[in-house]
Phi, psi and omega in degrees: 000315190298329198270339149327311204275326186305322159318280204310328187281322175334289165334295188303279205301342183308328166260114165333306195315299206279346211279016180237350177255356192225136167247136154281144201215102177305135150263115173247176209289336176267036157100324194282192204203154153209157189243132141257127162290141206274307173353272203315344208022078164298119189257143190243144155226185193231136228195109171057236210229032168211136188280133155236138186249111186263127181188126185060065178055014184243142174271117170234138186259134188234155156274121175293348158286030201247325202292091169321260216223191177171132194224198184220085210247176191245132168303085176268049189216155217288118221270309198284350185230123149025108135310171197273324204275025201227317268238313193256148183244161187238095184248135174306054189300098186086201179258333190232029194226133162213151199207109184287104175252160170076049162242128200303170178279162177119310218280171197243129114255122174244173183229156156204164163279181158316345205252356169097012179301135181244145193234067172287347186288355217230026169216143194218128174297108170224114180044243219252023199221174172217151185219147200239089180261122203241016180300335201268330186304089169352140158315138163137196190273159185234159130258166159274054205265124163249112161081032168069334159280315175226149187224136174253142199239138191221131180238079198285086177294000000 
């Protein structure tokens, strides 16, 4: 199944053509998704019991029991104009920090656990950046929500 899925990505990056029209886009099993643009060229490999995905000098690691499915989809947003998740850069500082920059004014980040607990104390506005600090936070799983449109699952280890 994994070298099935691993062609078919293959299949895809071999053309340029399709790689400003396509997302690779992870399902994972409690319903959320995360996408890559076949641009960024993103590489998946397999590692133990984890899928990993390299793309623009960044790692991102899934567990494979988190992992519904994983596809390939047509970009339907205007190629030419600022994606929304494109606008903000997102970076790891450490094991307990991330820190969102270039973010327009206006935007909402919240944290929450799993359990649907909201951690507003544990994000903070500074100038153009926001920052998410998670040292004080018990192991476990977090979201990560920006502007109600893209989200992130953090496995505070």
């Amino acid at each position: 199944m994994k070298r099935l899925f691993l062609l078919l990505f293959c299949l895809c990056m071999s053309s340029m053509v399709w790689a400003k029209e396509y997302l690779l886009v992870i399902d994972f099993i409690d319903g959320t998704d995360m996408s890559f643009a076949l641009s960024t060229r993103p590489m998946l490999t397999f590692a133990e019991q984890s899928l990993i995905v390299s793309a623009e000098g960044q790692k991102t690691e899934i567990e494979l029991v988190n992992v519904a499915n994983f596809h390939f989809k047509e970009d339907l947003s205007d190629i030419r104009s600022p994606r929304v998740d494109e606008e903000y850069t997102i970076i790891w500082q450490g094991d307990d920090r991330i820190v969102i920059s270039n973010i327009p004014p206006g935007t909402m980040v919240r944290l929450y656990g799993v359990d649907g607990t909201f951690y507003p104390n544990f994000v903070k506005a500074i100038d153009n950046r926001q920052e998410v600090s998670l040292a004080s936070l018990p192991k476990g799983i977090y979201l990560l929500n920006i502007n109600n449109h893209r989200s992130l699952k953090i496995n505070r280890k």
